[in-house]
Backbone as XML, in Angstrom:
<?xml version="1.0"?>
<chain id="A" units="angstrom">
  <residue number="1" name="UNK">
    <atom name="N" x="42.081" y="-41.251" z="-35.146"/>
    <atom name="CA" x="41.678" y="-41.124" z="-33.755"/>
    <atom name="C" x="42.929" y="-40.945" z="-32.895"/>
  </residue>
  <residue number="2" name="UNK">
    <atom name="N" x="43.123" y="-39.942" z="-32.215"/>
    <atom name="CA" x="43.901" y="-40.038" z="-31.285"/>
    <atom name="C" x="44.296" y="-40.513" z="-30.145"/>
  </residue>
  <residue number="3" name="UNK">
    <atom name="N" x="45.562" y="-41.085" z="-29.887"/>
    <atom name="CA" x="45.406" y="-41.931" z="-28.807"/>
    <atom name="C" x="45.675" y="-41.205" z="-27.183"/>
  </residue>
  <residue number="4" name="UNK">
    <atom name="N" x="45.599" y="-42.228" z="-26.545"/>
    <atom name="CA" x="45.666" y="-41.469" z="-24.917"/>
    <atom name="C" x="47.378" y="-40.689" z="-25.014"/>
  </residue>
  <residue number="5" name="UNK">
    <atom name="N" x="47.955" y="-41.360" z="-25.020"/>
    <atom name="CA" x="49.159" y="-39.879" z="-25.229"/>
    <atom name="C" x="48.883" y="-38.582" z="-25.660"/>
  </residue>
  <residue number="6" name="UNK">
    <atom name="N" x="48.367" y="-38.397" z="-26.569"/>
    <atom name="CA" x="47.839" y="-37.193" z="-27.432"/>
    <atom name="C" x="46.957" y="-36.335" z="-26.578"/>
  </residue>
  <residue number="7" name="UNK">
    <atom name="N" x="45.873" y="-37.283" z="-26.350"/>
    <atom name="CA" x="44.850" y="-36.979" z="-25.336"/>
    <atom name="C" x="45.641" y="-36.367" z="-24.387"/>
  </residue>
  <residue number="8" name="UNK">
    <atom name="N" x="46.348" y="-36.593" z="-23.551"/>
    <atom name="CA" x="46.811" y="-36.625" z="-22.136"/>
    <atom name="C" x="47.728" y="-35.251" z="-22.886"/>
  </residue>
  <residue number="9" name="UNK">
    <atom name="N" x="48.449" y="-35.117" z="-23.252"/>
    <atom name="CA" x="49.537" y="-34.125" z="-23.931"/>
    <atom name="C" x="48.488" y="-32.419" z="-24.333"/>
  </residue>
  <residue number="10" name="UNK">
    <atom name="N" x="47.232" y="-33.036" z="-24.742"/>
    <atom name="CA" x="46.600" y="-31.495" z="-24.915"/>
    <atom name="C" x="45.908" y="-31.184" z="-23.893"/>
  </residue>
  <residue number="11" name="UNK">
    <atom name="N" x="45.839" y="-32.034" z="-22.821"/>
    <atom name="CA" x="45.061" y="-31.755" z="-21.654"/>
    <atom name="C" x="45.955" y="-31.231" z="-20.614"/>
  </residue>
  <residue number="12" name="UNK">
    <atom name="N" x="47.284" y="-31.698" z="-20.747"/>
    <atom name="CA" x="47.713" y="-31.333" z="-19.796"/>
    <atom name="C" x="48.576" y="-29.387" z="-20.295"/>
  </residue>
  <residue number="13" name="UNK">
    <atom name="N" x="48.749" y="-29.466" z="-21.904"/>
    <atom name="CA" x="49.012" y="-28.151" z="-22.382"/>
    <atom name="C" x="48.051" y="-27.372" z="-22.025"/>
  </residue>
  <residue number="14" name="UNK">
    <atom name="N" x="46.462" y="-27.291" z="-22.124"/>
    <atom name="CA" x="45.807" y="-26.377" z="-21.627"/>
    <atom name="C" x="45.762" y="-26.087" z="-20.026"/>
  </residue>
  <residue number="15" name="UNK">
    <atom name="N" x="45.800" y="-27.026" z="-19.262"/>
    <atom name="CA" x="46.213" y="-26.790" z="-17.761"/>
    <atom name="C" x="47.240" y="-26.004" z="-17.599"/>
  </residue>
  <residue number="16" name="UNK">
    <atom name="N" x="48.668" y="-26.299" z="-18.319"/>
    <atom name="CA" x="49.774" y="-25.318" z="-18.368"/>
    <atom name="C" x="49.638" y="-24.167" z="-18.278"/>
  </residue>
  <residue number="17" name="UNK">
    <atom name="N" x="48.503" y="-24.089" z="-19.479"/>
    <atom name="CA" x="48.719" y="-22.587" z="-20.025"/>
    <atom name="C" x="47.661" y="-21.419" z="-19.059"/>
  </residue>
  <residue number="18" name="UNK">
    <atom name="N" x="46.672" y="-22.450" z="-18.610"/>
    <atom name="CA" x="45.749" y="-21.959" z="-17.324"/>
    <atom name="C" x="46.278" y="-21.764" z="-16.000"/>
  </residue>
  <residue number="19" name="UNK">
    <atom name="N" x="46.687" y="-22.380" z="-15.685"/>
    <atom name="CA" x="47.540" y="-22.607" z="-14.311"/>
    <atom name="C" x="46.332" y="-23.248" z="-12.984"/>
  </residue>
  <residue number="20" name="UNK">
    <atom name="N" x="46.729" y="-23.364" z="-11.666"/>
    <atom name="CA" x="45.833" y="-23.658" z="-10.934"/>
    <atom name="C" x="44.711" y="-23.057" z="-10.760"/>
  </residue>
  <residue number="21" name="UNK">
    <atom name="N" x="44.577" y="-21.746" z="-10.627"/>
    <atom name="CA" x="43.064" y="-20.871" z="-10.844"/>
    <atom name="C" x="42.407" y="-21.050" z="-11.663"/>
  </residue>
  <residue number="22" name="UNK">
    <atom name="N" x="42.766" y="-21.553" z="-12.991"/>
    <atom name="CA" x="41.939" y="-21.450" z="-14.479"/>
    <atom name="C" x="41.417" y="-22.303" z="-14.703"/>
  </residue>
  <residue number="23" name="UNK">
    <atom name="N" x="40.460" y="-22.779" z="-15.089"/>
    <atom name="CA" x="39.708" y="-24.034" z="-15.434"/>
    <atom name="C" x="39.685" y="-23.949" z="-17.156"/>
  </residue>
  <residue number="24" name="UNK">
    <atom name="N" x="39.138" y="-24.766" z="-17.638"/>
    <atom name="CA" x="39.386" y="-25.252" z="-19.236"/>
    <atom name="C" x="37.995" y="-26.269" z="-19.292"/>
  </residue>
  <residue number="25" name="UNK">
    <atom name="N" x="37.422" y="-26.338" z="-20.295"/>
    <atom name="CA" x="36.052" y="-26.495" z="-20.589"/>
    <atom name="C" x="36.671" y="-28.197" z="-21.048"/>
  </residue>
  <residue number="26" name="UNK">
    <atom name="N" x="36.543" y="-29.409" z="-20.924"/>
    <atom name="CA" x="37.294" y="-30.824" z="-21.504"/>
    <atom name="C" x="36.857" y="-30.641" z="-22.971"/>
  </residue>
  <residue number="27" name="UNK">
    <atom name="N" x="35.838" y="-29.860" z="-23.477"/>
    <atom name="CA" x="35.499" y="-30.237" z="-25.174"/>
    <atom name="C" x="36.814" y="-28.942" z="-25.957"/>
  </residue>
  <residue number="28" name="UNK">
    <atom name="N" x="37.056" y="-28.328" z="-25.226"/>
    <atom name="CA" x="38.823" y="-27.536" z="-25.674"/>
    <atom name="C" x="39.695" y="-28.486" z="-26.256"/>
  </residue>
  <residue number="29" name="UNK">
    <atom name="N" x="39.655" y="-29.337" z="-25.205"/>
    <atom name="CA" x="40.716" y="-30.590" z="-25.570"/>
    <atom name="C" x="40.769" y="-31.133" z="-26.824"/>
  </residue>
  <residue number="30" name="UNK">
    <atom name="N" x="39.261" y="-31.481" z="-26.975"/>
    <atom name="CA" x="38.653" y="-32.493" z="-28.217"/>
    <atom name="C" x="38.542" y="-32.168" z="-29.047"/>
  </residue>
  <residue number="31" name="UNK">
    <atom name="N" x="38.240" y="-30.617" z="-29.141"/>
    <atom name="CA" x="37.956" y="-29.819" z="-30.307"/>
    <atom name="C" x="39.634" y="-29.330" z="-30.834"/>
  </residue>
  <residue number="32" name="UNK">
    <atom name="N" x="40.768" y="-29.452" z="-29.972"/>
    <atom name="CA" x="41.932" y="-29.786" z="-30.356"/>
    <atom name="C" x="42.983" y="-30.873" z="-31.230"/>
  </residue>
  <residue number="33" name="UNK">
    <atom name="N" x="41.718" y="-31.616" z="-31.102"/>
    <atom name="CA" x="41.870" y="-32.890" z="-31.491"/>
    <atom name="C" x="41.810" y="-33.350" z="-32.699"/>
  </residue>
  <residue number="34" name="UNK">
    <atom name="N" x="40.287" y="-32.980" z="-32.910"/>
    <atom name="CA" x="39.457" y="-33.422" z="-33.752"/>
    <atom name="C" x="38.890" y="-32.490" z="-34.430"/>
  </residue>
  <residue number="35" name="UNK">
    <atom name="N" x="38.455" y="-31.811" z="-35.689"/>
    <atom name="CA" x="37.196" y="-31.431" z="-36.053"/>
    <atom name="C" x="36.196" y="-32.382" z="-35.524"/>
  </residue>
  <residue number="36" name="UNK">
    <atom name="N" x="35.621" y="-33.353" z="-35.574"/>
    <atom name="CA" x="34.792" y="-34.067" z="-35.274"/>
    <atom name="C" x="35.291" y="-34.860" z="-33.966"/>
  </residue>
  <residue number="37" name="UNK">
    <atom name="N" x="34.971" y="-33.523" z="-33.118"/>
    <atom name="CA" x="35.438" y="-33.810" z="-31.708"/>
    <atom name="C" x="34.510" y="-34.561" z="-30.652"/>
  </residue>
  <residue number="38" name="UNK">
    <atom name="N" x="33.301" y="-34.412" z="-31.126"/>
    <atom name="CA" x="32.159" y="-35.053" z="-30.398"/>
    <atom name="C" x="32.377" y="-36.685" z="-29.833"/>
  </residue>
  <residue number="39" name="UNK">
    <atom name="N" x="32.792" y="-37.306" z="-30.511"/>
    <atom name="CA" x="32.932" y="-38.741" z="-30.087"/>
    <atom name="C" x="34.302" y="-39.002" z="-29.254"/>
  </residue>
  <residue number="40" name="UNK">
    <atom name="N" x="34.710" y="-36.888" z="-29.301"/>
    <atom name="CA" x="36.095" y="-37.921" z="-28.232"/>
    <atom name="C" x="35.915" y="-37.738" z="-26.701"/>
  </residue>
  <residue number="41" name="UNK">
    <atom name="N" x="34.567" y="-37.115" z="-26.601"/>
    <atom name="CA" x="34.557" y="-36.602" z="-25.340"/>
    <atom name="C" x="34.660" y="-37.603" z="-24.133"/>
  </residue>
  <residue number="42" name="UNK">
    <atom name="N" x="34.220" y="-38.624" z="-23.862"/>
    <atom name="CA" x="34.207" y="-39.942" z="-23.318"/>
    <atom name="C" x="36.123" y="-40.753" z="-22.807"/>
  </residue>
  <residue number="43" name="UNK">
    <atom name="N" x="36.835" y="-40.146" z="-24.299"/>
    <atom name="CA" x="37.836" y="-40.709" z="-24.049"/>
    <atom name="C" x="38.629" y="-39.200" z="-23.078"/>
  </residue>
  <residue number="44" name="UNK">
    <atom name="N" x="38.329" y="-38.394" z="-23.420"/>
    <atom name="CA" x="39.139" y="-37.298" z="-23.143"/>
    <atom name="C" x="38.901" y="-36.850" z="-21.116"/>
  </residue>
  <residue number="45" name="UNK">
    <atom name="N" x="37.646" y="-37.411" z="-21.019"/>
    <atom name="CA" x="37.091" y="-37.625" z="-19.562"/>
    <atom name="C" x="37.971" y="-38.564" z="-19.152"/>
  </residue>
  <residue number="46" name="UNK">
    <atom name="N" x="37.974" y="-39.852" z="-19.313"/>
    <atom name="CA" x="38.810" y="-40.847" z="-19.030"/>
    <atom name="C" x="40.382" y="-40.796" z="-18.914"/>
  </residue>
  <residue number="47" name="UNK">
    <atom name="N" x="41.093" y="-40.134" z="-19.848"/>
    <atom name="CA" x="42.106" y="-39.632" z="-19.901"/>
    <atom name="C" x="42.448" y="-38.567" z="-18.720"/>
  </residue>
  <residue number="48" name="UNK">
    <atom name="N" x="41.581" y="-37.686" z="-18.435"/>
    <atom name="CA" x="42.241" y="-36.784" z="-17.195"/>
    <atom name="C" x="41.748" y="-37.288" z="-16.205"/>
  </residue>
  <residue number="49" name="UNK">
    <atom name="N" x="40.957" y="-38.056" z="-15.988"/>
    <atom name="CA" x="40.899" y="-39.289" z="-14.553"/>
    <atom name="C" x="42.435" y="-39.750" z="-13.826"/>
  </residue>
  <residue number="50" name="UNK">
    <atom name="N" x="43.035" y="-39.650" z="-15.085"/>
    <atom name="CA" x="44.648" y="-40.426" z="-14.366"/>
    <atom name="C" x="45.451" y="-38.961" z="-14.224"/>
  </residue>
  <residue number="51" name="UNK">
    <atom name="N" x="45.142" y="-37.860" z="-14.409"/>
    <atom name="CA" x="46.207" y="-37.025" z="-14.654"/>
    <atom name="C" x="46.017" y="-36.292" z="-13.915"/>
  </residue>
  <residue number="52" name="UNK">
    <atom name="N" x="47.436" y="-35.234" z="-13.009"/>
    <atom name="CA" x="47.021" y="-34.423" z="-11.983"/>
    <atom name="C" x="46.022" y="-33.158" z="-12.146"/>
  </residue>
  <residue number="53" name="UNK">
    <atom name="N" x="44.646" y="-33.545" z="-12.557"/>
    <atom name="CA" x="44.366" y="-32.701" z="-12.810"/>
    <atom name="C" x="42.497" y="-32.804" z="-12.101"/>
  </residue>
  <residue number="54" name="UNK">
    <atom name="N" x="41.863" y="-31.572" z="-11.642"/>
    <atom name="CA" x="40.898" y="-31.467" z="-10.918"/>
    <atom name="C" x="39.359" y="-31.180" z="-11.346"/>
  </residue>
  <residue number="55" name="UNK">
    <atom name="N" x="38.082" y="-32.059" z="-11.748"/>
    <atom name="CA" x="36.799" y="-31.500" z="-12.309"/>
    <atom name="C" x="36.463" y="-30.995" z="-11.072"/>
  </residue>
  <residue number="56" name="UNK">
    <atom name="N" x="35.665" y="-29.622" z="-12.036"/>
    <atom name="CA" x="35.005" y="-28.614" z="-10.864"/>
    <atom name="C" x="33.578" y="-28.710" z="-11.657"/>
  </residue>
  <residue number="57" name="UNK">
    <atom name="N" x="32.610" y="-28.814" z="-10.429"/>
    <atom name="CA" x="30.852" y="-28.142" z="-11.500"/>
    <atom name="C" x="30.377" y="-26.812" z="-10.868"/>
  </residue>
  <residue number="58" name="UNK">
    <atom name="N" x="30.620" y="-25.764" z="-11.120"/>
    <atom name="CA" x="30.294" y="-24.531" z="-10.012"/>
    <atom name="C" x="31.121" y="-24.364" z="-8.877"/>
  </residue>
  <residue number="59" name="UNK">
    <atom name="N" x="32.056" y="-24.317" z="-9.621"/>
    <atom name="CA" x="33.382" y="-24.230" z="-8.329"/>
    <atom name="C" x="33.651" y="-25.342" z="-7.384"/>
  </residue>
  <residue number="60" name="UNK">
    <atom name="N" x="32.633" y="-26.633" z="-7.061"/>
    <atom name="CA" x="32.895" y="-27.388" z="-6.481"/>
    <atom name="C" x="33.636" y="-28.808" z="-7.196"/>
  </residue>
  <residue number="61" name="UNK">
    <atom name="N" x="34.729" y="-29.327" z="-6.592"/>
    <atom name="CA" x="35.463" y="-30.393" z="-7.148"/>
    <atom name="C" x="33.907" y="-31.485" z="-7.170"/>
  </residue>
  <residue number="62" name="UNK">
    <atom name="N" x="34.462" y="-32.297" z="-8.437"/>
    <atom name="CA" x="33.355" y="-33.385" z="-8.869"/>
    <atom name="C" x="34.086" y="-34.899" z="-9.241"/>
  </residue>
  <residue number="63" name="UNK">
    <atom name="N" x="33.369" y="-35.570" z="-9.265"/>
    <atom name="CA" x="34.301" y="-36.877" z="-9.885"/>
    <atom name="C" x="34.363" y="-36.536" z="-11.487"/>
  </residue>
  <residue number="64" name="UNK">
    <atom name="N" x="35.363" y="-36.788" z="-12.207"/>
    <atom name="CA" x="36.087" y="-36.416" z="-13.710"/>
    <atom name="C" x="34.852" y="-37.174" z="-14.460"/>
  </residue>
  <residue number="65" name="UNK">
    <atom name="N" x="34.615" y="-38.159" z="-14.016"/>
    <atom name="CA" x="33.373" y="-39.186" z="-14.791"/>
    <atom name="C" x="32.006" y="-38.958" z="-14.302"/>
  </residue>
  <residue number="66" name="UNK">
    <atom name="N" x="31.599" y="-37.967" z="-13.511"/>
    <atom name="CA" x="30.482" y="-37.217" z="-13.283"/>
    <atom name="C" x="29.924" y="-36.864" z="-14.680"/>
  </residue>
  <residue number="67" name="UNK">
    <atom name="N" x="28.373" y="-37.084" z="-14.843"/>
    <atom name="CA" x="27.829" y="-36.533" z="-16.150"/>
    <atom name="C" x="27.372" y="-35.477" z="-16.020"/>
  </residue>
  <residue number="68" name="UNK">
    <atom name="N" x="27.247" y="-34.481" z="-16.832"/>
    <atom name="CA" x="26.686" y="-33.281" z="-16.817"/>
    <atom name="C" x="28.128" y="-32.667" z="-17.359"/>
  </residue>
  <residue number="69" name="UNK">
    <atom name="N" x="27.705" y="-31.038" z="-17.558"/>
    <atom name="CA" x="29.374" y="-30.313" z="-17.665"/>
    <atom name="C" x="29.911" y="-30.647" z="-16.973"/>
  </residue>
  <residue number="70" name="UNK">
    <atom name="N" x="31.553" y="-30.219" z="-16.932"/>
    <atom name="CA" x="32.648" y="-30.572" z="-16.205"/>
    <atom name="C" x="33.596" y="-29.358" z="-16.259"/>
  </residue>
  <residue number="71" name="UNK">
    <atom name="N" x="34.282" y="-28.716" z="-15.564"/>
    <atom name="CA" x="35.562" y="-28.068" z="-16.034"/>
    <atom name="C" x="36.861" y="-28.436" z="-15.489"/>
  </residue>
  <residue number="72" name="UNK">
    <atom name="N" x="37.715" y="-28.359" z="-15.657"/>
    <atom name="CA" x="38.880" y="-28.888" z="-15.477"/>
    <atom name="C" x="39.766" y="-28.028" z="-15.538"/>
  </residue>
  <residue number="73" name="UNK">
    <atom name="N" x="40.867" y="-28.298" z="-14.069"/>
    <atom name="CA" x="42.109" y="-27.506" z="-14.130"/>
    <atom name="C" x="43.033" y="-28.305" z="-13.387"/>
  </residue>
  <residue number="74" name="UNK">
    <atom name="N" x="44.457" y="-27.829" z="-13.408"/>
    <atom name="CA" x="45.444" y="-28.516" z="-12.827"/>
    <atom name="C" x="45.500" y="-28.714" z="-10.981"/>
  </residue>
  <residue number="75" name="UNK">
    <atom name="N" x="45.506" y="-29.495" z="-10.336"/>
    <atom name="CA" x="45.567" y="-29.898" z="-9.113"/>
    <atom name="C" x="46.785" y="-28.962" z="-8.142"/>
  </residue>
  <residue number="76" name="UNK">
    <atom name="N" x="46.185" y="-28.319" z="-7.048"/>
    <atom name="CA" x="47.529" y="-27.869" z="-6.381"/>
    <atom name="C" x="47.901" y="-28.762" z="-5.590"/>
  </residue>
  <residue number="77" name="UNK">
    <atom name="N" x="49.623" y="-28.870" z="-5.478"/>
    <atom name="CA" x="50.232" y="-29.571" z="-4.995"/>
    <atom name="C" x="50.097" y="-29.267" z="-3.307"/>
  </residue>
  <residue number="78" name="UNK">
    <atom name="N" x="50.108" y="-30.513" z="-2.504"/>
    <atom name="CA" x="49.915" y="-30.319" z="-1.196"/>
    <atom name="C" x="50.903" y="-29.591" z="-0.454"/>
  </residue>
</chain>
């Protein structure tokens, strides 16, 4: 199982590689992770809660721990 470093390290590589416009699906992350990525989804939500990074549901920002899909991209700086 991977821990929150790991977590946090592939979440924040796909933001990289997206940039602020791009969003990234959070099961990318998990499925980075894991073959048997399903049970990390929970941690991998939790994990970009702390990180500069922004859930959108239809273009609108959401809380990261909102249920339903989620997408995720890096936060622009103010």
């Amino acid at each position: 199982m991977p821990d929150d470093a790991e977590i946090a390290s592939v979440l924040m590589d796909l933001a990289g590689d997206r940039g602020v416009e791009k969003s990234f699906c959070p099961s990318e992350a998990a499925r980075r992770l894991s073959r048997d990525w399903r049970p990390l989804m929970d941690d991998v939500r939790r994990v970009a809660a702390g990180l500069p990074l922004v859930a959108t549901r239809g273009g609108a920002v959401v809380d990261v721990a909102a249920g339903g899909p989620i997408r995720l991209r890096l936060a622009r700086c103010a």
